[in-house]
Every structure is written in C-alpha cells, then in structure tokens.
C-alpha positions in Angstrom: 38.5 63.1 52.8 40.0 65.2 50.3 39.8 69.1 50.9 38.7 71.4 48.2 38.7 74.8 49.1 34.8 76.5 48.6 33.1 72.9 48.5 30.8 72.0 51.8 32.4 68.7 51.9 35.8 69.9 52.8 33.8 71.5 55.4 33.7 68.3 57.3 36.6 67.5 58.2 38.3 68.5 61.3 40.1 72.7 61.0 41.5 74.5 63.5 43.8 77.6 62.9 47.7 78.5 63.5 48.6 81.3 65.5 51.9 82.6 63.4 53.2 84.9 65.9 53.5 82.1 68.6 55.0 79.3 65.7 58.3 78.0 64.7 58.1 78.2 61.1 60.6 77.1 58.9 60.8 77.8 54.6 62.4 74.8 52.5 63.5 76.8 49.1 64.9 75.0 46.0 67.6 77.2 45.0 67.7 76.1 41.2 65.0 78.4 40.5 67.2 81.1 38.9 69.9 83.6 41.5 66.9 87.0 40.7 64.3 85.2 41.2 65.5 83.2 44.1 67.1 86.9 45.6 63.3 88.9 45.4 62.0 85.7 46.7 63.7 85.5 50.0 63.6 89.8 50.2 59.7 89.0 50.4 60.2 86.5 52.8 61.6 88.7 54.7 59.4 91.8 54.6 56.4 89.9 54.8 56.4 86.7 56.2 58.9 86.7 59.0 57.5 89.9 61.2 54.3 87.7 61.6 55.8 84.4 63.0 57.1 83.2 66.7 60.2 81.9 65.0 61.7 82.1 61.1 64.1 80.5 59.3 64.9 79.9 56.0 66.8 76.6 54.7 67.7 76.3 50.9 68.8 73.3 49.1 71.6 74.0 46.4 70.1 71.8 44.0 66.9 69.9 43.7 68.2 66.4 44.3 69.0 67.6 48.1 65.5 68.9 48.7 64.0 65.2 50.1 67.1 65.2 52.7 66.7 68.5 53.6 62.8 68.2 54.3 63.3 65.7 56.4 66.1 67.0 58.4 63.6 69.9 58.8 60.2 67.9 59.3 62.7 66.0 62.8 63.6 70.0 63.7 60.3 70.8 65.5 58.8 73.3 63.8 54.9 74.0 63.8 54.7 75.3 60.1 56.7 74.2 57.3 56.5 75.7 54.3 57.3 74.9 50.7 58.6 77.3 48.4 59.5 75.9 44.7 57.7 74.1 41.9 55.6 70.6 42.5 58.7 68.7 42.8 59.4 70.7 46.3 55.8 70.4 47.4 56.3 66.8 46.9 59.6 66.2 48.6 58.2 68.5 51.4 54.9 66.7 51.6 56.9 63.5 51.8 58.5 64.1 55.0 55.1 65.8 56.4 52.6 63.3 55.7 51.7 61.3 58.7 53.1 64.0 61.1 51.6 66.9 63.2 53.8 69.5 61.3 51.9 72.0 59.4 52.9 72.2 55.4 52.1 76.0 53.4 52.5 76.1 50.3 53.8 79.1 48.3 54.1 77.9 44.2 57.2 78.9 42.1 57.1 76.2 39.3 56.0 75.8 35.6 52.3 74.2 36.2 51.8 74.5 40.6 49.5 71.6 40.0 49.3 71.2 43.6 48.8 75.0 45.0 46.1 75.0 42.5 44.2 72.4 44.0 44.0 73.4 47.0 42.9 76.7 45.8 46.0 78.7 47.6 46.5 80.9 45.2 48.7 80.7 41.2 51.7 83.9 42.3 53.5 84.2 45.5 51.7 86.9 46.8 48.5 85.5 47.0 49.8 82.4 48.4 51.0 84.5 51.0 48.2 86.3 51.9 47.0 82.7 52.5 49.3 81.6 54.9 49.1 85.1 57.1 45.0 84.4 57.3 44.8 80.1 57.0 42.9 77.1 58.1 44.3 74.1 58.8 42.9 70.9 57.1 43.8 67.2 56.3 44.0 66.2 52.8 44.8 63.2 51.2 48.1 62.5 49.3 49.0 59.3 47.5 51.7 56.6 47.9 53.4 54.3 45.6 55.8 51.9 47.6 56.3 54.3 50.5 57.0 57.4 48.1 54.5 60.1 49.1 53.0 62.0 45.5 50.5 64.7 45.6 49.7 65.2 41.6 50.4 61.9 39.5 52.9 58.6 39.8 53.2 57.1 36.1 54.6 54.5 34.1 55.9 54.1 30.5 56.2 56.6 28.1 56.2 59.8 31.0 59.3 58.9 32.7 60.7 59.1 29.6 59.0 62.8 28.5 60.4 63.9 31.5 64.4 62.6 30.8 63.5 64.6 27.2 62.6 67.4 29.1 65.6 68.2 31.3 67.3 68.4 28.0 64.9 71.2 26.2 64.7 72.9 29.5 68.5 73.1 29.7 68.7 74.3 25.9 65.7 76.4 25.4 64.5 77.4 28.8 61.6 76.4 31.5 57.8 77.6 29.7 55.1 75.5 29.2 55.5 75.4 25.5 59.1 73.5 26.3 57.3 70.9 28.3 54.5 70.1 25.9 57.3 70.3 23.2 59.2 67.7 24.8 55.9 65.4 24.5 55.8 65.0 21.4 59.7 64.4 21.3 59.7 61.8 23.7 57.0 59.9 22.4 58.8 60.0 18.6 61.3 57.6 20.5 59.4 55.1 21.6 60.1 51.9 20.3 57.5 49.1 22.8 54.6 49.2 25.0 54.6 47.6 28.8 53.0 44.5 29.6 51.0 45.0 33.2 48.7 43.3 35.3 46.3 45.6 37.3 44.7 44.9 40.6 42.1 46.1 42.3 39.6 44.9 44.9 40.9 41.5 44.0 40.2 42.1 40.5 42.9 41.2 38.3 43.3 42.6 34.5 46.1 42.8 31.9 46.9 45.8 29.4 49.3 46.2 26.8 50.1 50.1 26.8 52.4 52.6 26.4 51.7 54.6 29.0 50.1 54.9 32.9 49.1 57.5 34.5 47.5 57.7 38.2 46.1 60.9 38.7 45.8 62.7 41.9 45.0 66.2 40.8 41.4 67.0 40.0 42.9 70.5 38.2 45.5 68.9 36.1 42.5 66.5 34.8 40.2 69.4 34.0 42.6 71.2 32.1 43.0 68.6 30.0 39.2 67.7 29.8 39.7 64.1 31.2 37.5 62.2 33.5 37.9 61.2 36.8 38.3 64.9 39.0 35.5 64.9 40.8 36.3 61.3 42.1 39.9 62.6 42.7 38.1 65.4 45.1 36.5 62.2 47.1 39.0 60.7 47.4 40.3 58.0 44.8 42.9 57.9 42.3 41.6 58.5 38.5 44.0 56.1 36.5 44.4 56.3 32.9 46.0 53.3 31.0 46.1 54.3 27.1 45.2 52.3 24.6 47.6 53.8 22.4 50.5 51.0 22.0 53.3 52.6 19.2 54.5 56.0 19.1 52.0 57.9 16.2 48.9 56.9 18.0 50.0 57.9 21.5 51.3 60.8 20.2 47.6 61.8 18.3 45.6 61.0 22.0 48.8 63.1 23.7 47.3 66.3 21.3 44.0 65.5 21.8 44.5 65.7 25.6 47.0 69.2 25.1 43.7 70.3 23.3 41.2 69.4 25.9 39.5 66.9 23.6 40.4 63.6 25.3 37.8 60.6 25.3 38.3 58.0 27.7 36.6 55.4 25.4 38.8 56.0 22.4 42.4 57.0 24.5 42.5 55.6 27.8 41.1 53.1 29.9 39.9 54.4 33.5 39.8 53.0 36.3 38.9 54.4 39.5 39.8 53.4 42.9 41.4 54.5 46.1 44.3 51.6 46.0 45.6 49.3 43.2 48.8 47.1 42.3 50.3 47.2 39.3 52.8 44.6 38.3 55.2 44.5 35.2 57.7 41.8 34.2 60.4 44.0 34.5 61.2 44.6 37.8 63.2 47.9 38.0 61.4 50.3 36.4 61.5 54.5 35.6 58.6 56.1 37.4 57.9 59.4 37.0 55.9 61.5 39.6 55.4 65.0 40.5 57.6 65.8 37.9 60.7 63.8 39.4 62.3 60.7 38.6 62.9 57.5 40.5 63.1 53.9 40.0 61.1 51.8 42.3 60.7 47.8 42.3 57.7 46.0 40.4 54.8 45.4 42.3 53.9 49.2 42.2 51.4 49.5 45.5 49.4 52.5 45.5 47.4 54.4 48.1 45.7 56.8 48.9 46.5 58.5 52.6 43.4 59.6 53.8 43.8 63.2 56.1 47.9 62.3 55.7 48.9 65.7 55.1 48.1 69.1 57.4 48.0 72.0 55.3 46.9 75.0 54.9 44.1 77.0 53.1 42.1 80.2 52.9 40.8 81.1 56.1 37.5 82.1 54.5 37.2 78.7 52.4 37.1 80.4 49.1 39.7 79.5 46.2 41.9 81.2 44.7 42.5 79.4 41.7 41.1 79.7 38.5 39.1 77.0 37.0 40.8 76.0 33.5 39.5 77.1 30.8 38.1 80.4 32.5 
C-alpha cells in the first residue's frame, strides 16, 4: 500500500509512533549543498532536533558519490531513526539502505524539486519537515526497484540520463534553480542523434517501441505538476510508465514543453502503461539509467518492482499534508 498523507487509505496500513527521547537517531547530510547553507543547517540540527532524542549524531558525506556507502554503514549501526537531510538523490541513497529493514527513515528536503518529501506530504522547507519529525507517525510505503537499486521518484531510459550529464554542466556554470534544469532539457535533447529499440513486459505481455525516451514514474506529485496521467495509480501502488512516441530530437523536444507547460496528452506524447512490475529489455546491454536524479549504469533486462510497505517512514502525526498541490 502506498501512504498518502490525509487520504483514508493510507489509514490502513499498520502506524505506530517513535518515542525520540528514548531513540538513537542518526542524520546522513550531503555536504555539497553549499559551506552556509550546510553550517545553518547543522546549527538547527542542533538547537532543535537533538535536545528531543535518546541519542544524536550527525554523519556527513564530503561529496555525493559517498552518500550510498555512508547510508549503509549507518543503516548496520543500530540506530532507530535515520534521517535524510539533502536533495532526492540523498533520500534515495538513504532509502536504499533502509528499505527492507526495521530502521526508521525522516526525511528533511534540501534539494531543487524534493519530489519525494512532497509526496509524502512532510513538508517543502526544513522547518516544517522538522516540526514533522518532533510530532510523526510511522508508516510503510512503497519504493520501487530496478535490478536491486532502490528508487523512490522515477528510473528512466534514453534521452534523461543524458539531460541529466547536460545538467551537471549548467549547474556547474550557472548555478542550481529550476530554470537550469528545465534549461538543460532542451539542451540535451538538441543532441540527440537515435531512439532505443525495447521490448516491454508485463503480465507476460510482450510489446516493442521505438522511442527516445522512458520514463517509470513513482511520484504521484511530480506527474501532477506536469499534468500527466497515471498519479492516482502511483498512490495505489503501481508504476505509471511513459514511453514517448517522440523518436528524433524536434519532436521530443515540442512534447518535453508541452509537459514543462502542464499540457501533456498521453495519446499524442507518450504511451502509458500501468503496472506494479515490468521488464524492459534493449539490445544494448550496458546502458545509462538515470533515477532520482543520479546516474548509473545497470545491465539489460531492466526488472522493475514495486516494494510494497518496503520503507518505514515518517509522517504527520495528525495525517494532514503539508505539501501544496501543484498548481495551487
């Protein structure tokens, strides 16, 4: 079951509470988020946070490519509560080493989109995110796996791995904003030079699709705000994947401002498919996938799950969320 903070379905599942002042809690911060930043980050922390637990320690990685080592050092350390600080690529490398586990994961957001700590309705700035984890619940929710590798907003293929090598470079030269990232869009996609070959399966189904671009959605929030189907089975559950129909660079690159605009059509951009576990296969068998907003190359068959209840997390005690709906 998936949890959405305010919804009676969430409701369901199985919540109990943490007692802070008798747990071992443990932050996991990603120092590249800027020396200031980082600095009246860890001050908070410190006033806030730490008087209320049994136990508190902070552990920082010194750049992001340490963070998946580091969580899992943490996740074997024994701790009751381990919390996230950073952008989705933390929550990810945190949730990773969490899922399956009886280690609690809180999430406090501190990157461009927080795809994730909006979901689960935690709260956009780290304040209210805090206020969260000093009066929580703790639920299951799902999380979704390609080949072992744990994702919590969207695994793709094609086209996105390559936005995101594009956007380490305008980051680096311009800056992180959110006009940078849907910049580096449109600059990817002017690059693009041939489409994939795949074969999907599902339920023993098998199709084939010549596209430019996959995307497997597991954020109902990041859909909305770009006015695409397929949230509301995300929030039961399944994965909402989107194989576009675009094959060369100009039209991808009209559906990819159509979607920035909200004004996606799954008929005339994308194919959807919804399902809570799929194989993709591609002739080549090393391939770039993108997810969460990090990089990796994994092998050809791409197997992908949902984990039902993998991850314990937690949410507003009260069930209300704190995020705002797009468009609002």
């Amino acid at each position: 079951m998936t949890a959405v903070p305010g919804d009676p379905l969430s409701m369901q599942s199985t919540t109990d509470r943490l007692d802070l002042a008798d747990a071992n809690v443990c932050v996991v911060m990603n120092r590249g988020s800027g020396k200031k930043k980082h600095a009246e980050l860890r001050a908070l922390l410190k006033e806030r946070l730490a008087p209320a637990c049994g136990s508190y320690r902070l552990r920082e990685s010194r750049k992001g490519s340490d963070l998946p080592a580091l969580a899992r050092q943490v996740a074997a350390e024994g701790y009751d509560l381990v919390i996230a600080a950073g952008g989705d690529g933390t929550q990810s490398a945190v949730a990773g080493a969490l899922t399956g586990t009886d280690v609690i994961m809180g999430v406090l957001p501190g990157g461009t989109f927080n795809y994730f700590a909006r979901d689960l309705g935690v709260g956009e700035t780290i304040d209210d995110a805090l206020d969260t984890i000093l009066d929580a619940r703790v639920e299951a929710v799902d999380v979704g796996d390609v080949n072992d590798l744990i994702f919590l907003n969207n695994v793709s293929l094609g086209a996105y791995p390559q936005i995101l090598k594009t956007r380490e470079g305008i980051y680096r030269r311009w800056g992180r904003s959110r006009l940078a990232a849907y910049w580096s869009v449109l600059v990817a996609l002017r690059r693009l030079r041939r489409p994939m070959q795949l074969v999907a399966r599902v339920d023993g189904q098998e199709t084939r699709h010549t596209s430019a671009l996959v995307f497997v959605a597991r954020s109902a929030y990041q859909l909305d705000s770009f006015g695409l189907e397929g949230a509301a089975q995300i929030r039961r559950g399944e994965f909402a994947v989107l194989i576009a129909k675009a094959k060369r660079p100009l039209p991808l690159m009209r559906s990819a401002l159509r979607m920035a605009m909200g004004k996606s059509a799954k008929n005339d951009d994308f194919e959807l498919i919804l399902t809570d576990a799929l194989t993709i296969e591609t002739p080549k068998r090393r391939q770039l996938v993108a997810h969460d907003g990090e990089k990796t190359v994994l092998n050809s068959p791409f197997r992908m799950q949902v984990r039902h209840d993998g991850l314990r997390v937690l949410l507003p005690r009260d069930g209300v969320s704190k995020t705002d709906r797009p468009g609002d």
